[in-house]
SERO-4910 file (N, C-alpha, C, O; in steps of 0.05 Angstrom, whole numbers):
BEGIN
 pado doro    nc1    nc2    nc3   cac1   cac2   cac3    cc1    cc2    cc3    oc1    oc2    oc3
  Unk    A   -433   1254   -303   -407   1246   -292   -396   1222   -308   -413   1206   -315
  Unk    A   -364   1217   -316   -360   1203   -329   -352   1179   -312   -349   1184   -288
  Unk    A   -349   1160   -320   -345   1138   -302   -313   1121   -316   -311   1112   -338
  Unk    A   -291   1122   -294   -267   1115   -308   -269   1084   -288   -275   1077   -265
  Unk    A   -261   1073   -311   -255   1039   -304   -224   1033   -302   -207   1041   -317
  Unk    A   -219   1014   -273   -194   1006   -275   -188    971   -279   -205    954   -272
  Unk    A   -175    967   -285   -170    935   -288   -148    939   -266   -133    958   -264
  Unk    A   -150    912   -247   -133    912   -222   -119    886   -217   -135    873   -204
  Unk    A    -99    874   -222    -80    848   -212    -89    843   -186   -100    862   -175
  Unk    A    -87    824   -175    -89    820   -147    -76    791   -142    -86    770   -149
  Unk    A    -48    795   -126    -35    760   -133    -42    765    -96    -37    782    -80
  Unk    A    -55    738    -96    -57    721    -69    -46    700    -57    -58    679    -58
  Unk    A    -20    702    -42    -10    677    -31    -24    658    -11    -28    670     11
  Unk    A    -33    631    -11    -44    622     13    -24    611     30     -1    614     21
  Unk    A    -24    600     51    -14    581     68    -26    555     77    -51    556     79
  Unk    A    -15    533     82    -26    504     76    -52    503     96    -66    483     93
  Unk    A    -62    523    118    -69    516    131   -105    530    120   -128    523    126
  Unk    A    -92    560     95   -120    563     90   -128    543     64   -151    536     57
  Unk    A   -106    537     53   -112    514     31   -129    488     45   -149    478     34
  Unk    A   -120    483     65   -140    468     74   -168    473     78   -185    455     75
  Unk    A   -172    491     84   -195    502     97   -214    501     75   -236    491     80
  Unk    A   -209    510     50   -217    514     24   -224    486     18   -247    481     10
  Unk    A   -207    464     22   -214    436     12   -236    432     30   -259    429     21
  Unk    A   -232    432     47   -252    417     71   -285    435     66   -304    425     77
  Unk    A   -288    454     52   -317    472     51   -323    460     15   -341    466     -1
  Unk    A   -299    443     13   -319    425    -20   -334    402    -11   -334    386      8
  Unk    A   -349    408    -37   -366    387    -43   -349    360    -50   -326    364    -58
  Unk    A   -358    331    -47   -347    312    -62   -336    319    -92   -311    317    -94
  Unk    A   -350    328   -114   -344    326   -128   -321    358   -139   -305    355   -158
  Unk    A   -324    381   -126   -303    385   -128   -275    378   -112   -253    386   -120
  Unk    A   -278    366    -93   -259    345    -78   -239    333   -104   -216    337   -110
  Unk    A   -259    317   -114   -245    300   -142   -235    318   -154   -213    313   -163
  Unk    A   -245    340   -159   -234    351   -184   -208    368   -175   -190    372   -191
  Unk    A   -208    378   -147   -185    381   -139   -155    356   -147   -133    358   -158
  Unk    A   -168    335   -136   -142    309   -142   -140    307   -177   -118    300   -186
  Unk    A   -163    315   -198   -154    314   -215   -136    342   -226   -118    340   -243
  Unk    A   -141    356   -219   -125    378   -229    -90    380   -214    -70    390   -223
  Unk    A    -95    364   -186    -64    362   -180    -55    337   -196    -33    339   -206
  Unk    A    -70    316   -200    -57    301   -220    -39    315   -249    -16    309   -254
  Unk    A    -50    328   -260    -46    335   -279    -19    359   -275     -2    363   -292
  Unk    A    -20    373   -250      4    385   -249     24    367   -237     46    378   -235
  Unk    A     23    344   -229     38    326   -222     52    307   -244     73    295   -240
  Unk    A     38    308   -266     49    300   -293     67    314   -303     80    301   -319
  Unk    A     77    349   -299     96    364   -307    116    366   -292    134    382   -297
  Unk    A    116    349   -267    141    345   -252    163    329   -269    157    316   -289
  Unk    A    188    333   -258    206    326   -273    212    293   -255    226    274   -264
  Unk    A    196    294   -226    209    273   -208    173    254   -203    150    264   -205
  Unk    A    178    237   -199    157    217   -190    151    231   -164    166    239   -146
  Unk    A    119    229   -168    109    234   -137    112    231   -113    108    245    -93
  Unk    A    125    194   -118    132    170    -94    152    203    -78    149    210    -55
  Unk    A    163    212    -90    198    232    -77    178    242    -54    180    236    -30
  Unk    A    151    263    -69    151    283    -54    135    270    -32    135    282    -11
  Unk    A    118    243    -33     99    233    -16    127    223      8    125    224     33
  Unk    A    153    213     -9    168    204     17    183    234     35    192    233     58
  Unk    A    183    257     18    183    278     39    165    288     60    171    297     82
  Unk    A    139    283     48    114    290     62    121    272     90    124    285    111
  Unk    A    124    244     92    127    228    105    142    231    121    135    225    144
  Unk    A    168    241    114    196    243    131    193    267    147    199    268    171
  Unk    A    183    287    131    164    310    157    168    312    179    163    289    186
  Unk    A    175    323    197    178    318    218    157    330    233    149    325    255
  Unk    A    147    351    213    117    364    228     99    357    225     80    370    234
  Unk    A     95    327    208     67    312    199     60    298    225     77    284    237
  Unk    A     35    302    233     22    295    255      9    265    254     -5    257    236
  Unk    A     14    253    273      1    220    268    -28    221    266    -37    198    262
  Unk    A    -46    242    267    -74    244    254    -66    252    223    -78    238    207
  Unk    A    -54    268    214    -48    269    186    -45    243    164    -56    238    143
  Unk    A    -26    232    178    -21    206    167    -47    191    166    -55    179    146
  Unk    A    -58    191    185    -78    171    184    -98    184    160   -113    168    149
  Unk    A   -100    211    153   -122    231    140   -108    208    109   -120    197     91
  Unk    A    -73    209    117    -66    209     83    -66    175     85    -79    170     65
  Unk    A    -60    153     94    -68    124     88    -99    121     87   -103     98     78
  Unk    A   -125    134     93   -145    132     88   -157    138     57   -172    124     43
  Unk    A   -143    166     53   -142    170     21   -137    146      6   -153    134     -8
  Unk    A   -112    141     11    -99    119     -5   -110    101     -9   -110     93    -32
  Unk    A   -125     84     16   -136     58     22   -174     58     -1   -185     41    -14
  Unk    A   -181     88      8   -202     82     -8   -201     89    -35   -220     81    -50
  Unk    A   -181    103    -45   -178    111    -76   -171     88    -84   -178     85   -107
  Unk    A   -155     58    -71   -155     31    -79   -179     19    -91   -175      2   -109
  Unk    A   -204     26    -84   -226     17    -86   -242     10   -119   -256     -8   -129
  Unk    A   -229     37   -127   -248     38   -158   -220     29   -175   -221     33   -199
  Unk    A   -201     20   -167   -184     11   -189   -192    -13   -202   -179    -22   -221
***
């Protein structure tokens, strides 16, 4: 019997809530490597980050445990500067 091979596309949309889910089952260090790889697509923006961190903020669906998730980031990524 002959055996026919297919090559198959498969585009996957997530939603922020399984994107999370995905962060939270890393390790530390791909943790980091997550922030470094959004760094780096954050460098091909045409606008400073400050914009989209002050949209994140203005949110009206950002939860006051969120905030606290995102000034904790902040506060300890201060650390190794």
């Amino acid at each position: 019997m002959k055996t026919i091979k297919k090559q198959l596309t498969i585009d996957i949309e997530m939603n922020p809530k399984e994107v999370a889910y995905l962060f939270q089952k890393m390790d530390d260090s791909e943790q980091a490597e997550f922030f470094n790889h959004l760094a780096d697509f954050i460098n091909t923006w045409d606008s400073p980050f400050v914009f989209q961190l002050q949209g994140i903020c203005d949110s009206k669906i950002l939860t006051s445990h969120a905030r606290k998730v995102m000034a904790e980031i902040g506060n300890y990524s201060q650390e190794g500067l």
